[in-house]
N, C-alpha and C positions, 0 to 999 in steps of 0.2 A: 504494500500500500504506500510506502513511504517513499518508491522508486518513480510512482502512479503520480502522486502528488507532487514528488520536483521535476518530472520529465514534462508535463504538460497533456497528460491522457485526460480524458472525459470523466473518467470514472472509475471505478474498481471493482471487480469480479472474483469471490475467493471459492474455492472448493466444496459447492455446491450447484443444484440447479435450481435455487430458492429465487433466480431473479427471471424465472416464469410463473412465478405466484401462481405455482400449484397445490394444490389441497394439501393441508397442514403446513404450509409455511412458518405462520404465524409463529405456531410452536418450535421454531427453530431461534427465534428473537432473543431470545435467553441465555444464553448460551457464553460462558467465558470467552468467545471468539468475538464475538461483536461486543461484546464490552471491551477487551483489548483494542479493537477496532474505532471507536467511540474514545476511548482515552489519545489513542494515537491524532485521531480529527481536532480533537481540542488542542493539542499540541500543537499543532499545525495553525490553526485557529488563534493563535493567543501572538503570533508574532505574523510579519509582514514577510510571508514563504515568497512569493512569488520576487523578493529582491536577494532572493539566494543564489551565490554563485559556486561553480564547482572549487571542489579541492583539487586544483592541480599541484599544487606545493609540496604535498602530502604533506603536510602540518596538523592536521587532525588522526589520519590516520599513517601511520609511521613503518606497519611493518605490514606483513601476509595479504598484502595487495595482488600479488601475482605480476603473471606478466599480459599486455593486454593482448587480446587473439581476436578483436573487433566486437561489433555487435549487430544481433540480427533478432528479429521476434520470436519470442520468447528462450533466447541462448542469452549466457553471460559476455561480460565485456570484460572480464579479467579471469585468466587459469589459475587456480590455485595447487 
């Protein structure tokens, strides 16, 4: 979700088919995964995301970055 919200997607979609609001959905709402979900939004929420710029420096993150091998929908953009 977090890769969703600084890359510029529409939306996010996690490991269900809950977003055809088929019978019993509802009772999926509950769930430690949307609460995680729901904390992460407010996170994102509480500061001005969209003036966020990449770490090329690597200053935040310092080591097990890998080495990059591109990117492509739904592949990584670093090997670990």
């Amino acid at each position: 979700m977090a890769w969703a919200l600084t890359s510029g997607s529409p939306g996010y979609i996690y490991g269900s088919d809950d977003w055809e609001l088929l019978p019993g959905w509802e009772g999926r709402l509950d769930t430690p995964a949307v609460a995680q979900l729901g904390r992460l939004r407010e996170f994102f929420a509480s500061f001005d995301w969209w003036a966020l710029v990449p770490d090329e420096s690597a200053e935040v993150l310092v080591g097990g970055r890998g080495e990059p091998v591109g990117v492509g929908v739904g592949g990584r953009d670093h090997e670990q």
